[in-house]
C-alpha positions, 0 to 999 in steps of 0.5 A: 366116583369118577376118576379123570387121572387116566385120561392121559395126555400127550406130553401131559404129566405122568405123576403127581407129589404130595407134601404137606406139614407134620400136623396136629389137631385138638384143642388146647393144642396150641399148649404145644407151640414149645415142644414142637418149637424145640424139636424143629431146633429153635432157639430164638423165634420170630413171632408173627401175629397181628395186632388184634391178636398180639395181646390175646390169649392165643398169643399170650398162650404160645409164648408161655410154652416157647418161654418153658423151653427156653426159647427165646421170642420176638414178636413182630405183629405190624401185619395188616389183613390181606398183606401188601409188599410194604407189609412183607418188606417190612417183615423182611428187615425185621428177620434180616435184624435179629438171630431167628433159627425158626419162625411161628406164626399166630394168626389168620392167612394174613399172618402165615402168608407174610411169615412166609414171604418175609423169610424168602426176602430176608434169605434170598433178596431179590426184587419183589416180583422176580418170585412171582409168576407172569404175568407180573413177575420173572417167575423165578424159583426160590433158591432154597429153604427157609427158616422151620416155621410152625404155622397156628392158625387162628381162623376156619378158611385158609388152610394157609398153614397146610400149602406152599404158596403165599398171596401177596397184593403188589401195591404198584397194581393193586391186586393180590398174586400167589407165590409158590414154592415147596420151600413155603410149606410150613415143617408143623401146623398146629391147629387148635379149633379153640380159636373158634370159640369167640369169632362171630358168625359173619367170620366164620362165614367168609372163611367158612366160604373160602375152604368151600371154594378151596375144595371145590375147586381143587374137585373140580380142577383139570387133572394133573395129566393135562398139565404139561410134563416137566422132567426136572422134578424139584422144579415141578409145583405143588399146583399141579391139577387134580389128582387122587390125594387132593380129591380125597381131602377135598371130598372131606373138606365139602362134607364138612361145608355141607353139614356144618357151615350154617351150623358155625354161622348160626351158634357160637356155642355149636362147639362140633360145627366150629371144631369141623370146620377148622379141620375142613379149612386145614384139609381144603388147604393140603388139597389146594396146596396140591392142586391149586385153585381155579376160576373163583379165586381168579376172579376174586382178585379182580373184586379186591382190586377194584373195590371202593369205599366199602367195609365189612361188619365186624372187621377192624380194617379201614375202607375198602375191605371185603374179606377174602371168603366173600370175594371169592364166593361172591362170583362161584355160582355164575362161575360154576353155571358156565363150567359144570358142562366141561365136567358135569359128573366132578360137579354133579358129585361136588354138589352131592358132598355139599348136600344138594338134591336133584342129583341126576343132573347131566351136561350143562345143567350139573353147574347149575345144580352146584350153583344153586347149592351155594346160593342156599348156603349164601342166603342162610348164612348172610352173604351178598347177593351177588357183586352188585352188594359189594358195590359194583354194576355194569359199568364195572364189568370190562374193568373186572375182566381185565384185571382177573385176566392176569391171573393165568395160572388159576384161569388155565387150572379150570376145566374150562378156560375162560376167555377175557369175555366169558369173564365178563359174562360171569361177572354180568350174572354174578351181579345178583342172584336172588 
């Protein structure tokens, strides 16, 4: 494997941290959520989940075992998919309306996502967009911990139980931005691949998706070295770039999405391909959460934005909606066509992970041998063909541009920097590829 850590830079970082939560993985482990609550000192819990959730099994199974232990449990589930400050604000005064020592979260990225943006409101008020990076935000650090929270994911992409950012859409722009901070990593994840069982297959794509971009990205990102140096180490982020720990989970996490992917999709009952690829999500979220993300997810933020009277089969979310796992693949082939050449031996062996062929591949073409991957994973598992399924044209593409533009941290965290105009480019080839 090639490693491009050595590559040093003047000025550039000279080392790297990884944090991720205490986690266990198995099934029925959600049995666990009291045990684990209790050695993390709660005593009164915030309950987050959502509201078709709230009166499932998976809930209804964590607080029974919080209840054994005597801990006491509020649950707050008015959480909607993809989170809005007005969600996360009223999240807040929740948290400020109750003597919680400990949170636990129930539920997709949604829900681990306001979980942890509550608690830095509630303890550290602020106005919304001073934690969130420029261009939108002052880009302060948040002041200090959080309350111990315990993180159950319920769906196979976001691997939001294993990082320390948070993904936000500021109502006033419409558009989703990250909040990151060491102080969000969760003490505890508890995954318990059962939560896979029921989900139907276009689920389990779009979030299947999502871990692939997680990882392939993080794989693929510019190395921590070329990052600039910061002395102070509490103030260095966790998305520092690539590096030898992130490439590790990242390599596993694309295997899974090779092997396994098409499998979930296709067959409920496929119990292996299910259970792999909630780990795969959890070890794509501990590499992206000490990486961070580039350009795909950059330019998904511009496809969220913008959308228009458009839903999605088997989500219970009023229009417009397109699951996240989507908006981000959607545009990864003429994404990794215009980037393989910056890196063409880390795309070459990310396509290899993924099970591609035609692996001596070299320069400009090793992008296109990744992008032709993803596009049979795409066909075989009933994705868009391209942006122009999801509603858009050429008329759109000025206006997409634009509004990824403002995503300056996941723009500069790729090999290569996309200029406002390469990314209409890219979105004008992402409009169909098939």
């Amino acid at each position: 494997m090639s490693c491009q850590h050595y590559d040093l830079v003047e000025g550039g970082a000279q080392s790297f941290t990884v944090a991720m939560p205490k986690y266990t993985f198995g099934r029925e482990t959600l049995s666990e959520a009291g045990v684990r609550a209790e050695s993390n000192g709660m005593k009164t819990v915030a309950l987050f989940t959502d509201p078709q959730l709230e009166q499932g099994p998976y809930v209804a199974t964590v607080k029974e075992s919080l209840k054994s232990r005597a801990i006491g449990v509020t649950v707050f589930s008015d959480i909607r998919i993809e989170p809005d400050d007005a969600t996360v604000m009223e999240a807040t005064g929740f948290l400020r309306g109750g003597r919680f020592d400990g949170v636990v979260s129930v539920g997709g990225g949604s829900v681990i996502d306001t979980a942890k943006a509550a608690m830095v409101y509630a303890l550290y008020p602020a106005e919304f967009t001073d934690y969130f990076g420029s261009p939108i935000g002052a880009g302060k650090p948040i002041p200090g911990p959080l309350l111990p929270h315990l993180a159950c994911p319920t769906t196979s992409g976001t691997g939001s139980e294993c990082t320390s950012v948070s993904v936000i859409r500021i109502n006033g722009l419409n558009t989703k931005f990250v909040m990151g901070s060491p102080y969000l990593l969760p003490q505890e994840a508890l995954v318990d691949p059962t939560v896979c069982d029921t989900l139907p297959g276009n689920a389990i794509a779009s979030t299947g998706f999502d871990l692939l971009c997680h990882a392939i990205e993080c794989y693929t990102a510019k190395a921590y070295t070329r990052w600039p140096n910061i002395d102070n180490p509490i103030a260095r982020t966790m998305l520092q770039g690539s590096n030898p720990w992130s490439d590790m989970a990242a390599r596993k996490a694309l295997e899974i999405a090779g092997e396994y992917l098409v499998r979930g999709v296709a067959d409920a009952d496929d119990r292996e391909a299910r259970d792999s690829l909630m780990f795969g999500a959890s070890l794509a979220g501990m590499a992206f959460g000490n990486s961070g993300t580039h350009l795909p997810h950059a330019m998904s933020y511009g496809i969220t934005h913008l959308m228009n009277d458009i839903t999605t089969d088997g989500y219970q979310v009023d229009s417009p909606f397109i699951p996240h796992g989507i908006s981000v693949v959607v545009n990864a082939p003429a994404i990794f066509r215009y980037l393989g050449g910056a890196a063409p031996q880390r795309h070459i062996e990310a396509a290899g992970f993924l099970g591609a062929e035609h692996l001596d591949a070299a320069g400009e073409e090793a992008g296109e041998v990744v992008s032709e991957r993803i596009i049979e994973l795409m066909k075989a598992t009933g994705m868009p063909n391209g942006i122009q399924e999801l509603g858009f044209n050429k008329e759109s593409i000025t206006s997409l541009a634009e509004s990824s533009a403002r995503q300056i941290r996941a723009i500069n965290n790729a090999p290569r920097v996309a200029s406002r105009q390469d990314m209409e480019s890219i979105y004008d080839e992402a409009l169909t590829y098939w």
